[in-house]
Residue, then its C-alpha position, 0 to 999 in steps of 0.5 A: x772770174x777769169x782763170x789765171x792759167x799761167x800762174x808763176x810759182x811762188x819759188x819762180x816769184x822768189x828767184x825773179x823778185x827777191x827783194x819785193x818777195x820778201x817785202x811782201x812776205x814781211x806784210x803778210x807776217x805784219x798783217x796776220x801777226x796776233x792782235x795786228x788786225x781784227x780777225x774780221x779784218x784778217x780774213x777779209x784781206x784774206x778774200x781781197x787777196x784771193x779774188x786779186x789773184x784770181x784764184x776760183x778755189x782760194x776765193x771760194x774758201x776765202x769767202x766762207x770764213x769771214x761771216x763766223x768771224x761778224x764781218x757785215x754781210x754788205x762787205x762780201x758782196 
């Protein structure tokens, strides 16, 4: 997977796109907010994320945490 190498900080995202920033802030609270979502289903939208955002250490510290948690091993794939 391709290294993002200029990444825009969040504070950049922040100040350029307020209002999606806080739409997608108010999702993420939503999604991980106790009893919203399984944890297996929490921690596979955590890998989904980290592999969107092309991030290589996010991705490989996301991976590991799903499988603990009863995600079925054809997902991680």
């Amino acid at each position: 997977m391709p290294r993002n190498e200029n990444p825009a900080p969040p504070k950049t995202a922040h100040r350029l796109l307020p209002s999606t920033m806080k739409t997608l802030w108010g999702l993420a609270h939503a999604t991980f907010a106790d009893g919203a979502i399984t944890i297996v289903c929490q921690e596979l939208n955590a890998v989904a994320v980290a592999l969107a955002t092309q991030s290589p250490d996010c991705a490989e510290i996301q991976m590991g945490r799903p499988r603990p948690t009863g995600a079925p091993e054809a997902l991680l794939h």
